[in-house]
C-alpha positions as CSV (number, residue, x, y, z in Angstrom):
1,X,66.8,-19.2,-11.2
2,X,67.3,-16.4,-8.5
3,X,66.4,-17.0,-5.3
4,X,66.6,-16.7,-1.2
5,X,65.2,-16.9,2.2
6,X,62.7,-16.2,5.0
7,X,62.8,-16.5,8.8
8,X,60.0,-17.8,11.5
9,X,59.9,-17.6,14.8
10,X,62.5,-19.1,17.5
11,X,60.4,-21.1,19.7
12,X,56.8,-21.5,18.7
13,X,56.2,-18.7,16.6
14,X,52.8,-20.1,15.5
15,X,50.9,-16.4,14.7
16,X,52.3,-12.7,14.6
17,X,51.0,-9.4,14.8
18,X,52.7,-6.4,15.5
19,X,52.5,-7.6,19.1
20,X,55.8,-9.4,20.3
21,X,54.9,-13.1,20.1
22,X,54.7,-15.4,22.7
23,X,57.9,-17.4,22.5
24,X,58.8,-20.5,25.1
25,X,61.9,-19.5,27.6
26,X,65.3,-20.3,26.1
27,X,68.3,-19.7,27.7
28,X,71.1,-17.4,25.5
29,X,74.5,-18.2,25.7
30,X,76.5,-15.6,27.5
31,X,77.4,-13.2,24.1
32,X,73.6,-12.5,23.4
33,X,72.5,-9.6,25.6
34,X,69.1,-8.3,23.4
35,X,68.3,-7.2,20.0
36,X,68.7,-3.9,21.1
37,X,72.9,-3.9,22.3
38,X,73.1,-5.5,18.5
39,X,75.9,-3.5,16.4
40,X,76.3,-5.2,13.1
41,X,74.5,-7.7,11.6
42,X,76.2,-9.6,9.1
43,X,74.2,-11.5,6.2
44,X,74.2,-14.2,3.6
45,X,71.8,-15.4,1.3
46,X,70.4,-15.5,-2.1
47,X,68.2,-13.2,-4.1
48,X,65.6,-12.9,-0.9
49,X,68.3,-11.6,0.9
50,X,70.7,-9.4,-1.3
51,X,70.5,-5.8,-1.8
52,X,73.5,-5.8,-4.6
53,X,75.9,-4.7,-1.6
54,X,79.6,-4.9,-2.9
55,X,82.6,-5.3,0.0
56,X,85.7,-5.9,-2.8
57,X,85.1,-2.4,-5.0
58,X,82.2,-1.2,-3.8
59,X,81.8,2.4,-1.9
60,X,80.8,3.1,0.6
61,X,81.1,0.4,3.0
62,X,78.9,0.5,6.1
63,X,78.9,3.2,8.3
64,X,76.8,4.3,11.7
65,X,75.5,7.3,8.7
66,X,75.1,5.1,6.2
67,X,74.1,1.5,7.9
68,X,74.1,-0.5,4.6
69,X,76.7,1.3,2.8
70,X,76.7,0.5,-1.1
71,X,74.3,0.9,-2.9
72,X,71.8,3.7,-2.2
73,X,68.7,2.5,0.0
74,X,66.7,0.0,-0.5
75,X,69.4,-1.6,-3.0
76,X,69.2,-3.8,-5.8
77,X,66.5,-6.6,-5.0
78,X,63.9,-8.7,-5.8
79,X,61.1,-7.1,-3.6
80,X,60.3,-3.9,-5.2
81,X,61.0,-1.8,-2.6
82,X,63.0,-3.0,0.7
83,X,63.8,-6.3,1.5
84,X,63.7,-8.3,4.6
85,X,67.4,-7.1,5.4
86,X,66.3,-3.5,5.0
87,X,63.2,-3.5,7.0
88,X,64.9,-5.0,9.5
89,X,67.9,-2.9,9.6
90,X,65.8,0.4,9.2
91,X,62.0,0.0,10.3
92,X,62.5,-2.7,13.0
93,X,65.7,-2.0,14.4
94,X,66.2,-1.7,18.1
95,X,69.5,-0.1,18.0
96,X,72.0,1.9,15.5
97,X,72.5,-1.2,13.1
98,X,75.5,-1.6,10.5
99,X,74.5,-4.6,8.0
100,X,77.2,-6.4,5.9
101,X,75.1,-7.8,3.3
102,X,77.0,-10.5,1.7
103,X,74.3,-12.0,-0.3
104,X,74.0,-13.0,-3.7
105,X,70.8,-13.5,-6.1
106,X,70.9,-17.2,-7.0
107,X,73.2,-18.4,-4.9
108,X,73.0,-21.8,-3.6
109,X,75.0,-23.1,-0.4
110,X,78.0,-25.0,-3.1
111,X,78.6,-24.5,-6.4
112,X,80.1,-27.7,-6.3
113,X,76.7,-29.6,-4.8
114,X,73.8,-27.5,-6.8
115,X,74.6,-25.5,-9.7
116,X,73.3,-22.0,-9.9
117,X,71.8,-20.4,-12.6
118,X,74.7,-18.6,-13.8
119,X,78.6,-19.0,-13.0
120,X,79.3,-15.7,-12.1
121,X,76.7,-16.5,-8.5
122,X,79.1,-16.5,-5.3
123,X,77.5,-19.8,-3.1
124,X,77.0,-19.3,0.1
125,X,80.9,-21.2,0.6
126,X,82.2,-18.1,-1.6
127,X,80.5,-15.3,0.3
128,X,81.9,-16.8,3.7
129,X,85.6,-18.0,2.4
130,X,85.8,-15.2,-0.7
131,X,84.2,-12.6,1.0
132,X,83.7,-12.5,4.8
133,X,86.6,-14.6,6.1
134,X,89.8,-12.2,4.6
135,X,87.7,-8.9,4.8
136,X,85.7,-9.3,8.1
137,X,87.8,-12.0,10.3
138,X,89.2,-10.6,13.1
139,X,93.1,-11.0,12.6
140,X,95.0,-9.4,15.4
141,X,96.8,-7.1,13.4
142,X,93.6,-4.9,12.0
143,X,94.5,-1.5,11.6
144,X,92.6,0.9,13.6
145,X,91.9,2.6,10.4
146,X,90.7,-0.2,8.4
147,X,86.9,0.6,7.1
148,X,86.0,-2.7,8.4
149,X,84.7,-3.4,11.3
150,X,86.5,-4.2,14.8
151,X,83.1,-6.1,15.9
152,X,82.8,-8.3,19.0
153,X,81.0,-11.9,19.3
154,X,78.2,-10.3,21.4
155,X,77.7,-7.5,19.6
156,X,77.3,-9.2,16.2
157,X,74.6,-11.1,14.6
158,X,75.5,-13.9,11.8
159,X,71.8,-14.0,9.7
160,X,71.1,-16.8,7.0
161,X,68.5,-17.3,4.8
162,X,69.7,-20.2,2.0
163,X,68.1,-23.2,0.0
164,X,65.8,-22.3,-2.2
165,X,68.1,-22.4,-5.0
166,X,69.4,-25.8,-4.1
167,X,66.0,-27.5,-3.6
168,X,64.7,-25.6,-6.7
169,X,67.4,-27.2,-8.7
170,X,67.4,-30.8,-7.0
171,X,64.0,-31.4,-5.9
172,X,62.5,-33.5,-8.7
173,X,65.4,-36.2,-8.0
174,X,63.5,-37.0,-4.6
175,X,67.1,-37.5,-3.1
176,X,66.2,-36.7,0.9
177,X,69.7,-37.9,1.5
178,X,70.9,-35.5,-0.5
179,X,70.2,-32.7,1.7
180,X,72.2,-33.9,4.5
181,X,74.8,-33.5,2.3
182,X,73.7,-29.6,1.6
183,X,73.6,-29.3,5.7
184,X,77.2,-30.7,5.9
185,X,78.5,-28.2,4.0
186,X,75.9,-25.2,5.2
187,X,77.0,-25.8,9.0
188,X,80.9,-26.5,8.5
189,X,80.5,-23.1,7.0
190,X,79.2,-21.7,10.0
191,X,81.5,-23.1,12.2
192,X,84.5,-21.2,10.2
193,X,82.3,-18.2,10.9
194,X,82.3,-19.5,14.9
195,X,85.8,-20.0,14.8
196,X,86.3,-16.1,13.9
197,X,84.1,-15.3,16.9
198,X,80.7,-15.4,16.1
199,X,78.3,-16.9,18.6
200,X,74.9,-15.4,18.1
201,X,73.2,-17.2,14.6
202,X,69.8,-17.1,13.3
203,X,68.5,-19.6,10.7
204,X,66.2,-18.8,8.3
205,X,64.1,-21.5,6.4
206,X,63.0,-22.0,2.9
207,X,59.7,-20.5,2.4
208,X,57.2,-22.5,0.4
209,X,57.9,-21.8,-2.9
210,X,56.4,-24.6,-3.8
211,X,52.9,-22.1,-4.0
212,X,55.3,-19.7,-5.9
213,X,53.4,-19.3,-10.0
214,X,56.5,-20.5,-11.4
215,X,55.8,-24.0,-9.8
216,X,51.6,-23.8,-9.4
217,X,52.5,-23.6,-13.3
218,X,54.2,-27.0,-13.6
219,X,50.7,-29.2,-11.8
220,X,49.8,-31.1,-9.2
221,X,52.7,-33.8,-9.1
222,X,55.5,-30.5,-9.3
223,X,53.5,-28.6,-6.7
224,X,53.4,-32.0,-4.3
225,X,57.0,-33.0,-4.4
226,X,58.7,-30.0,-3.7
227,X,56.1,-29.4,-1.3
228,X,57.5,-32.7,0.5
229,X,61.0,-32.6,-0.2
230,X,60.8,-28.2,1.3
231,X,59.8,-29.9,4.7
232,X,62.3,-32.6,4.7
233,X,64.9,-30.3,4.1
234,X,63.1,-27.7,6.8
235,X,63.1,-30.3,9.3
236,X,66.7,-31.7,9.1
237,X,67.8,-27.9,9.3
238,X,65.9,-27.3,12.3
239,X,67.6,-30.7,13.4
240,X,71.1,-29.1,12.8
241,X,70.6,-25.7,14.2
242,X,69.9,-27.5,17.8
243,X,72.9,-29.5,17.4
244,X,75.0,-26.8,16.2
245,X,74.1,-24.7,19.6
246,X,74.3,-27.9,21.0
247,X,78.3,-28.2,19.8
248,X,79.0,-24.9,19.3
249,X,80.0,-23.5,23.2
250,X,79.1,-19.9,23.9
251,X,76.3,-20.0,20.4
252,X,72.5,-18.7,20.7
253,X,70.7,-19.3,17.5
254,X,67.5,-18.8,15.8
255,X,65.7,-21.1,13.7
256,X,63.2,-18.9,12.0
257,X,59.9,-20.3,10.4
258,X,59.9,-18.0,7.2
259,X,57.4,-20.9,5.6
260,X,54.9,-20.6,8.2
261,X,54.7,-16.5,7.5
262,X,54.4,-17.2,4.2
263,X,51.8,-19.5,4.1
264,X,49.7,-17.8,7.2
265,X,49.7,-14.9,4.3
266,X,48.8,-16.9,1.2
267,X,45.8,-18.6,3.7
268,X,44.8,-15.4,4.5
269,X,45.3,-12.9,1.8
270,X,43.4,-9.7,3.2
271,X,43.4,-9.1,7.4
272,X,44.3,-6.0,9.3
273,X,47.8,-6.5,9.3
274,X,47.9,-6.9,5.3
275,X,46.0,-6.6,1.7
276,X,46.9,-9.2,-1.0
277,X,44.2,-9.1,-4.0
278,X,46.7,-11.9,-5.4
279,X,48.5,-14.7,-4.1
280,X,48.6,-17.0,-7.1
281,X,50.0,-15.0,-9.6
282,X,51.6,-11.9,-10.6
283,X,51.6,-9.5,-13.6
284,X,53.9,-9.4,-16.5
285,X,54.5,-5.4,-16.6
286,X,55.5,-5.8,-13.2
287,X,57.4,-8.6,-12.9
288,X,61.1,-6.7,-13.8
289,X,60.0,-4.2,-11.2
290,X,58.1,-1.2,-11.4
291,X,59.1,3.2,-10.8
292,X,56.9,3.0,-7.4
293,X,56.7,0.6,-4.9
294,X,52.9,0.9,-5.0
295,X,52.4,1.3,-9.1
296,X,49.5,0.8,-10.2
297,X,49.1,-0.1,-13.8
298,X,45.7,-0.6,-15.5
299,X,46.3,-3.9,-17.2
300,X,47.2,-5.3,-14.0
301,X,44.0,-4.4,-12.1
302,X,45.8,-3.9,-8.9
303,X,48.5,-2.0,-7.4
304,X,52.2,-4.0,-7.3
305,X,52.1,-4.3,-4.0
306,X,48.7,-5.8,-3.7
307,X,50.6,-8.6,-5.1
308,X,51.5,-11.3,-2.9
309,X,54.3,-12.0,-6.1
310,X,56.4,-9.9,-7.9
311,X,57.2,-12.4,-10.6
312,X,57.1,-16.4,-10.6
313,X,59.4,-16.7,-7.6
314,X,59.6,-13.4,-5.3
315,X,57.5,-11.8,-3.3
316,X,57.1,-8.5,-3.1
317,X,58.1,-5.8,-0.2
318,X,55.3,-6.4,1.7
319,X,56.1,-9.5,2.6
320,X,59.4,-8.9,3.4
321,X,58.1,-5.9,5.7
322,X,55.7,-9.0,7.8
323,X,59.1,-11.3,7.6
324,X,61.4,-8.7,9.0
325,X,58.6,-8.1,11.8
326,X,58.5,-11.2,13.3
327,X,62.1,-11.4,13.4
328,X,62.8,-8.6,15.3
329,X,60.0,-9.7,17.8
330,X,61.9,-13.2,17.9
331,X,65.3,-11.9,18.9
């Protein structure tokens, strides 16, 4: 099963437009100055999140010409068109973005904990020790010619959007305990990234996916349990990103509500802001992705993305366009 992330608001994002929400006054640790003196923006995730970026062979890497480097724009994704990351590094941007987009469709936080749908899937451990800590640390003897990046803690923004995967593949053991064991491992992760420098984190939550057609599919008891065991896990991650500022000297982080976006959308399928004609299934000839990002093909009745769902787990663009709105209003 491939999978990733969504993000809500910081502090009381209840509703969004393309207003700036109200948000509750928070006080930034020193090394966050404003969305807009953000340089790079460094990402991890699952399929939500990934645009098929490679850092180990892939060309070319980020550059101020090229912001997302490998591959060509929008990437390889799951949203038919761009993603969250791609909205928000193009569309909503407040400043001349780089995005190292470490991501990888399917992963789950440990191999070791949850098992992904294939072998070959880097975890969110792999894409931080595998792939960010040798390539984008910040050892002292970095050649001034390296491709990759000389960034600074308050220039820099460390984005995750992780667990679908895991609870997808552990809900129906209605083990709540277990996910503390998921957020042990998640946040020591993050504080490796801490300990290279990073200080300014945003959180992204698991949607509810639980509404997905691969799970309304499966009946009432499916539906209800992951429902239950989503906001167990959503509220003990919400729990940890506190205490991890909290811990962490120097940090300013972001828990974002991606579920509440998500299901403000599915409640209320057509508004001025958007146009969903369905948000309970999707079509087949779609589903693998289609040549436009607004095909229309007969049998399906309406365009691709009138679609609240791409296929029985992703959403399509559009929904990552209203996800990577409100984040940018949040920071």
């Amino acid at each position: 099963m491939k999978s990733t992330i969504a993000l809500a608001a910081v502090a009381g994002l209840a509703a969004f437009s393309s207003a700036a929400p109200a948000a509750e006054k928070r006080t930034f640790g020193r090394h966050y100055n404003g969305f807009d003196r953000l340089k790079y923006l460094f990402v991890f995730g699952d399929s939500y999140t990934t645009t098929g970026f490679n850092i180990t062979n892939g060309s070319p890497l980020p550059t101020p010409g090229n912001p997302m480097g490998n591959p060509p724009f929008p990437g390889w994704n799951a949203a038919n068109g761009p993603n969250w990351v791609d909205y928000l590094t193009f569309t909503y941007n407040a400043s001349l973005l780089q995005t190292w987009n470490l991501a990888y469709g399917g992963a789950t936080i440990d191999t070791a904990l949850v098992q992904p749908y294939a072998p070959e899937v880097l975890s969110l451990k792999q894409q931080v020790q595998d792939l960010f800590l040798p390539y984008l640390g910040t050892p002292p003897d970095r050649s001034a010619h390296s491709p990759f990046p000389r960034w600074k803690s308050d220039t820099s923004l460390f984005l995750t959007w992780i667990g679908i995967n895991d609870i997808g593949n552990s809900w129906w053991f209605q083990n709540t305990t277990f996910h503390d064991v998921l957020l042990d491992e998640y946040f020591g992760l993050m504080r490796s990234l801490y300990d290279t420098g990073a200080r300014n984190f945003a959180f992204i939550n698991v949607p509810p996916v639980d509404r997905s057609p691969l799970m309304l599919g499966q009946g009432d008891w499916a539906t209800s349990t992951e429902k239950f065991m989503l906001q167990d896990f959503n509220d003990r991650l919400k729990a940890r990103v506190a205490a991890f500022e909290r811990q962490q000297r120097g940090t300013s982080t972001w828990f974002f509500d991606s579920a509440s976006i998500f299901n403000e959308i599915l409640d209320n399928p057509e508004t001025e802001e958007w146009t969903f004609k369905n948000v309970t299934g999707y079509c087949d000839s779609y589903q693998n992705g289609t040549p436009q990002w607004d095909t229309l093909y007969p049998e399906c009745v309406y365009p691709v993305d009138e679609y609240f769902w791409l296929n029985s787990l992703h959403p399509t663009h559009l929904v990552h366009n209203q996800v990577a709105k409100a984040l940018a209003a949040a920071l």
